[in-house]
FILO-219297 format. One line per 2 residues: number of its first residue (from 1); their letters; for each residue x, y, z of C-alpha. Coordinates in nm, 4 decimals, padded with zeros to 6 digits. Example, Ala and Ser with C-alpha at 12.3 -4.5 7.8 and 13.67 -1.06 7.14 Angstrom:
2
1> AS> 01.2300/-00.4500/00.7800  01.3670/-00.1060/00.7140;
***
This chain:
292
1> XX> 02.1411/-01.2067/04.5002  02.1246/-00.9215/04.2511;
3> XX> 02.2891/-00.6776/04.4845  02.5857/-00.9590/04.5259;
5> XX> 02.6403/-00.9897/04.1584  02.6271/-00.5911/04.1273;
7> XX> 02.8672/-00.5803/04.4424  03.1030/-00.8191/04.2646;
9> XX> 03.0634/-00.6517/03.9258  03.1626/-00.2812/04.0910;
11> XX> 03.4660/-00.5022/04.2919  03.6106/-00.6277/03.9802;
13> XX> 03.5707/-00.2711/03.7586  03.7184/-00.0644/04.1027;
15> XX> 04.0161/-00.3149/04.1020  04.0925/-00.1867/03.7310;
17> XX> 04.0168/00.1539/03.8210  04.2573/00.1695/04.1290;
19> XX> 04.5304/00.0326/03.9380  04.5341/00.2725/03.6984;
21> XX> 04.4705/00.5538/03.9806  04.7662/00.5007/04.1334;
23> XX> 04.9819/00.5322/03.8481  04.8469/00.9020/03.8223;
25> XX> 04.8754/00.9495/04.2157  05.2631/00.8146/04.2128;
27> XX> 05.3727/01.0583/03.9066  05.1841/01.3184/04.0648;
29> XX> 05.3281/01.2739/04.4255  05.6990/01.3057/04.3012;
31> XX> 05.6765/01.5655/04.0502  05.3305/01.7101/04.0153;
33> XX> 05.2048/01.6065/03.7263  04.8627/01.4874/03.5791;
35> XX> 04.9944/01.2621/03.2945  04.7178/01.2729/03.0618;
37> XX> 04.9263/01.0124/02.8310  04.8759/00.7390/03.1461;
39> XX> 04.5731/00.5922/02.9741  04.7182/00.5695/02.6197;
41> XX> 05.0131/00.3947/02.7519  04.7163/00.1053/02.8637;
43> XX> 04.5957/00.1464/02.5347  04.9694/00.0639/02.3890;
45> XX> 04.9672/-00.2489/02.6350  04.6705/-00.3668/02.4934;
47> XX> 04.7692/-00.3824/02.1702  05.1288/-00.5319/02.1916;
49> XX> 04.9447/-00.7566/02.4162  04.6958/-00.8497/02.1370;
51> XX> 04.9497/-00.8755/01.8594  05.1582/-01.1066/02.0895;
53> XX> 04.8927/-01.3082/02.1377  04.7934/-01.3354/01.7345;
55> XX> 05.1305/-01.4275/01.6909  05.0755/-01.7656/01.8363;
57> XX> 05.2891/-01.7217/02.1383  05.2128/-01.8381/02.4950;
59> XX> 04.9790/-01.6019/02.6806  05.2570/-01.5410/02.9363;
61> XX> 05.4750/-01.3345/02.7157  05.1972/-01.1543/02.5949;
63> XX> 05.1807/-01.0089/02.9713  05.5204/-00.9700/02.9963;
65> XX> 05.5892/-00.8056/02.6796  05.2650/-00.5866/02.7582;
67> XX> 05.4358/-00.4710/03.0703  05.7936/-00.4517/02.9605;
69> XX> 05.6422/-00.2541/02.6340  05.4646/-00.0145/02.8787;
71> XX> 05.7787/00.0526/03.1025  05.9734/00.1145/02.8399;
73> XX> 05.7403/00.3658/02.6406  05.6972/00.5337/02.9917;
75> XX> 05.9878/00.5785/03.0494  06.1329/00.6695/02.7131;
77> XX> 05.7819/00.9624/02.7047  05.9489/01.0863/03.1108;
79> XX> 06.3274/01.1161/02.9679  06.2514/01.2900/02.6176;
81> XX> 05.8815/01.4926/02.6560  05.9235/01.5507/03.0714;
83> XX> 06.2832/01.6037/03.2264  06.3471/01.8800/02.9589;
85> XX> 06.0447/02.0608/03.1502  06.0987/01.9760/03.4438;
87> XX> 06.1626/02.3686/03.5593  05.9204/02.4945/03.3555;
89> XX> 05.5952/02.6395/03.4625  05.3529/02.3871/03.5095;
91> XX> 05.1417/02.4536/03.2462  05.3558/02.3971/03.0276;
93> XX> 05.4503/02.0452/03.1177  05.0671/01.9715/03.1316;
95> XX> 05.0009/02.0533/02.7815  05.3104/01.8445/02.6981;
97> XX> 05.1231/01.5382/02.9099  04.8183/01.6039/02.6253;
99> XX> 04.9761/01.6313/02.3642  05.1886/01.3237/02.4111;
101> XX> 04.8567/01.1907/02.4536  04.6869/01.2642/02.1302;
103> XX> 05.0411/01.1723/01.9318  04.9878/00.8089/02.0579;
105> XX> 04.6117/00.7878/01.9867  04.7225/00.9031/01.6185;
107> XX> 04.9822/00.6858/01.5691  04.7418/00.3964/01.6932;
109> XX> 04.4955/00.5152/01.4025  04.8099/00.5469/01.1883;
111> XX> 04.8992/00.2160/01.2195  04.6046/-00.0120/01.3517;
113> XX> 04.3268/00.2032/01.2024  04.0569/00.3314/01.4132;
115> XX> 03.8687/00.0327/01.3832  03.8504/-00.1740/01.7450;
117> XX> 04.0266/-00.5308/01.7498  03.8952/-00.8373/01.8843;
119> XX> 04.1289/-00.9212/02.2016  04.0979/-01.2988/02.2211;
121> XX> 04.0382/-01.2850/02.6303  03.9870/-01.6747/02.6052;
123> XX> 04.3803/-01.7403/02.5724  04.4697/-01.4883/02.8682;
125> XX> 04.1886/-01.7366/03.0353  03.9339/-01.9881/02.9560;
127> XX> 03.5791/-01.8540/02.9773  03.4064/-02.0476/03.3221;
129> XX> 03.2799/-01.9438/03.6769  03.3032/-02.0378/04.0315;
131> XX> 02.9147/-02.0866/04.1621  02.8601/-02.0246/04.5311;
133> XX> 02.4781/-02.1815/04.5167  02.3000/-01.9068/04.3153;
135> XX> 02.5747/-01.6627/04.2822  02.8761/-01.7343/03.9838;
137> XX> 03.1235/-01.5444/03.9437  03.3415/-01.5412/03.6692;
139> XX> 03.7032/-01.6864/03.6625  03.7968/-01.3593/03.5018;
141> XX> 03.6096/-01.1692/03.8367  03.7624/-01.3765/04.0238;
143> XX> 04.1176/-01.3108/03.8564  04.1041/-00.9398/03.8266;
145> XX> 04.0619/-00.8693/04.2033  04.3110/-01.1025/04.3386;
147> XX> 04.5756/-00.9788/04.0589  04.4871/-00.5884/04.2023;
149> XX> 04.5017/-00.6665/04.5480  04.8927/-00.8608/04.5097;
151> XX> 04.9865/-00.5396/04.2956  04.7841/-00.3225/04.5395;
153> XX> 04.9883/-00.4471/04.8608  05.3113/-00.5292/04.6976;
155> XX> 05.3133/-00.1526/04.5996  05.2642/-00.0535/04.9713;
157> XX> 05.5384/-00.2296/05.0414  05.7692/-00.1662/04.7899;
159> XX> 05.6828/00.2438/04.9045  05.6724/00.1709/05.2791;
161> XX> 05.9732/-00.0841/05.3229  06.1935/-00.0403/05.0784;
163> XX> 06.5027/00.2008/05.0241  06.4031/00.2723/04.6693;
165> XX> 06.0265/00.3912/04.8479  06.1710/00.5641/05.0983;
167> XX> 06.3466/00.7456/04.7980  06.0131/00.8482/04.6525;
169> XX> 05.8817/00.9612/04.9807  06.1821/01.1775/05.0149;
171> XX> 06.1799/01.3132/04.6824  05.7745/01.3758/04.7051;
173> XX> 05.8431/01.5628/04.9915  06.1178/01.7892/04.9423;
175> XX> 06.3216/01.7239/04.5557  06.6115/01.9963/04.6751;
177> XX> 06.6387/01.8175/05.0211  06.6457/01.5120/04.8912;
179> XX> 06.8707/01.5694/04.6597  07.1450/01.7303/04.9008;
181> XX> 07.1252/01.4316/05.1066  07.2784/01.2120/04.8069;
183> XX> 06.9171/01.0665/04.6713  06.9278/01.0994/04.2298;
185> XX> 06.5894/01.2257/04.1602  06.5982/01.1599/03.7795;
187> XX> 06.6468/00.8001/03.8772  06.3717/00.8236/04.1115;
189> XX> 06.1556/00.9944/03.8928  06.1744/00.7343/03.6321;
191> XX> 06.1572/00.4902/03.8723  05.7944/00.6128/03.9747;
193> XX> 05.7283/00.6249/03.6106  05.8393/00.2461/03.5033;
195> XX> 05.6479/00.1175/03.8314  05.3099/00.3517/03.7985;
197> XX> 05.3531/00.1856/03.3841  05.3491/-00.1749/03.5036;
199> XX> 05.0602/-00.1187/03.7056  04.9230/00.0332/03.3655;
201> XX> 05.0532/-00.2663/03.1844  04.8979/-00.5052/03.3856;
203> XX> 04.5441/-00.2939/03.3981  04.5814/-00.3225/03.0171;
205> XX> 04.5828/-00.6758/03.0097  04.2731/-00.6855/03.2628;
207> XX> 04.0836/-00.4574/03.1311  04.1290/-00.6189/02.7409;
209> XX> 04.0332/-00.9387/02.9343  03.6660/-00.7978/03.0592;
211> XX> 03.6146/-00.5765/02.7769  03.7400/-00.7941/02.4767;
213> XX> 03.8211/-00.4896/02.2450  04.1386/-00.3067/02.1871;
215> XX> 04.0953/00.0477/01.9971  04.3228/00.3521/01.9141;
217> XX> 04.1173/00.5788/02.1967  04.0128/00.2727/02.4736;
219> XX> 04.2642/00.4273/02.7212  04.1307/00.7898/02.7025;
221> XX> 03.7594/00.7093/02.8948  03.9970/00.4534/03.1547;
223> XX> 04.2053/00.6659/03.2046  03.9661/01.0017/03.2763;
225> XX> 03.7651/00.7742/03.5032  04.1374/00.6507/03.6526;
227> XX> 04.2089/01.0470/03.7437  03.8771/01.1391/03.8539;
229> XX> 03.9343/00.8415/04.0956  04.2924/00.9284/04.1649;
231> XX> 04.0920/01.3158/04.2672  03.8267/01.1805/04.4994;
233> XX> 04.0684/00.9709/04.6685  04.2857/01.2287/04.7297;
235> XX> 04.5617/01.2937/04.4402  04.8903/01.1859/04.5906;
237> XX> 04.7420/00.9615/04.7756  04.7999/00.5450/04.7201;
239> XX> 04.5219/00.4860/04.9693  04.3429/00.7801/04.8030;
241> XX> 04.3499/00.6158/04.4598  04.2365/00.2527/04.5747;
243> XX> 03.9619/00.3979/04.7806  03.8857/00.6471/04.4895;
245> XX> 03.8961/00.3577/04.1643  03.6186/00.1669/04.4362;
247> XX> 03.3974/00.4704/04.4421  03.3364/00.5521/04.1180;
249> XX> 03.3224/00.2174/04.0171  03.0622/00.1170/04.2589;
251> XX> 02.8640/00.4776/04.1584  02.9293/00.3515/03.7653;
253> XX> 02.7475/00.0263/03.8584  02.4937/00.1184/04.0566;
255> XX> 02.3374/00.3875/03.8032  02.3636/00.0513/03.5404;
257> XX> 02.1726/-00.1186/03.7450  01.8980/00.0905/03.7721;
259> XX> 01.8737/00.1094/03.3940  02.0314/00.4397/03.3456;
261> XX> 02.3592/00.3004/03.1751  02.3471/00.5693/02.9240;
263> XX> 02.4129/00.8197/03.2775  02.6917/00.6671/03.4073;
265> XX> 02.9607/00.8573/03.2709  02.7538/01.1488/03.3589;
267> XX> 02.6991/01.0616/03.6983  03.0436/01.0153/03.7461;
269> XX> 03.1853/01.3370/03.6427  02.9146/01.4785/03.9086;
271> XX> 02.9823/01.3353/04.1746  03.3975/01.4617/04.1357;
273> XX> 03.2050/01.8086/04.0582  03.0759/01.7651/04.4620;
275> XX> 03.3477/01.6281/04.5482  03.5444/01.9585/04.4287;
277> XX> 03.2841/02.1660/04.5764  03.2960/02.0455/04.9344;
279> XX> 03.6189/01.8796/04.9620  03.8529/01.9702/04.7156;
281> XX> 04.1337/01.7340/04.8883  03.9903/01.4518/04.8442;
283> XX> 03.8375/01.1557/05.0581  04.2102/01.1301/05.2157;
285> XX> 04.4081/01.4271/05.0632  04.5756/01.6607/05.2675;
287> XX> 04.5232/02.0346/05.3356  04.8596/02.2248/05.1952;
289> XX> 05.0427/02.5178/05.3430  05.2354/02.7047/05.0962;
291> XX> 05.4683/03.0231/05.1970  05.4075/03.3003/05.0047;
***
């Protein structure tokens, strides 16, 4: 029974992970890069989705406006700090990706302090639990996973069978070609930044749900652990990233559970460090041929 309720624990932390994995893996497919700011724009959800909530306002507009809010900062961070750099040596746009980060952990302190906030989980959804004889599971558990899974598959879709995914694939594969044969990259590109942010907003809202606590810096651990994910799976990879956010969260849980909580970061940060060593692709990343 213990190794259900661990199992169910790792399901529901994985779900969050993968979610925010793939918004790394889609910006990173199209134009190769690791946007460091990805977690900070969960951190931004969190808190308009906390202040909506405050407000007195029906918890369905506090996950709308969460995920609108997170679009639109996306999007706003691609077209100002991003397309400017977009021929620039990579580098360069990288250390843009950090420091955008660290400007919207500062302005959180700025303007929220760096003191954490209560996030009043309870009006996203009423504490309670489903029991299946000696195993309950929470109706947040129980919430989390399903909500991943729709976003999980309706991405696949939207990427497999749509024209705006076919789009992405083209542009991932070849931005010159693509471009010659009439597809608009910038509104591609932003594209694949509003839809990896939604993902982010709604990982925001799930995340503040299990861990009831909204701070200026709670996106920069997610979102490390999101990219260390989005690397074992395979970076690039939407399969990669799901099967990635499972991994780490089931080796996160595990070391818990054998009452070395205090390792699991740790452990975590090894096992990518093997992962790197022996397979530097990935669990489903591809070997690259570049002409020289």
């Amino acid at each position: 029974m213990l190794f259900l309720s661990q199992l169910i624990n790792a399901l529901q932390l994985g779900s969050i992970y993968a979610l925010v994995a793939l918004g790394y893996s889609m910006v990173y497919s199209i134009i190769k890069l690791l946007n460091f700011a990805h977690g900070d724009i969960i951190m931004v959800g969190g808190y308009i989705a906390l202040f909506t909530l405050t407000s007195g306002l029906h918890p369905v507009f506090a996950i709308v406006f969460a995920i609108i809010g997170c679009i639109a900062l996306s999007m706003l961070i691609e077209r100002l700090a991003y397309r400017p750099l977009r021929q620039a040596p990579r580098i360069s746009i990288l250390i843009t990706a950090i420091g955008i980060s660290l400007l919207l952990q500062n302005l959180a302190q700025y303007f929220f302090s760096a003191s954490g906030r209560s996030f009043p989980s309870h009006l996203i959804l009423p504490p309670g639990a489903v029991s299946l004889g000696a195993l309950s599971i929470s109706y947040i558990t129980i919430v989390t996973i399903t909500v991943s899974v729709i976003s999980m598959v309706g991405l696949t879709f939207l990427v497999q069978k749509t024209k705006l995914g076919r789009a992405m694939r083209a542009v991932s594969e070849d931005m010159e070609a693509a471009s010659l044969m009439g597809v608009n990259n910038n509104h591609v590109i932003s594209f694949t930044f509003a839809v990896g942010a939604a993902l982010a907003g709604i990982g925001a809202i799930l995340f503040a749900t299990r861990y009831p606590l909204v701070t200026p810096t709670m996106g920069v651990l997610l979102g490390l652990k999101a990219f260390i994910a989005a690397v074992l799976g395979g970076i690039g990879s939407i399969p990669g990233a799901v099967l990635g956010g499972f991994a780490v969260a089931f080796a996160e849980v595990l070391v818990t559970a054998i009452g070395l909580s205090s390792w699991a970061d740790g452990v975590v940060f090894f096992i990518l460090i093997l992962v790197l060593l022996f397979k530097p692709t990935g669990f489903m990343g591809k070997n690259l041929m570049e002409k020289v």
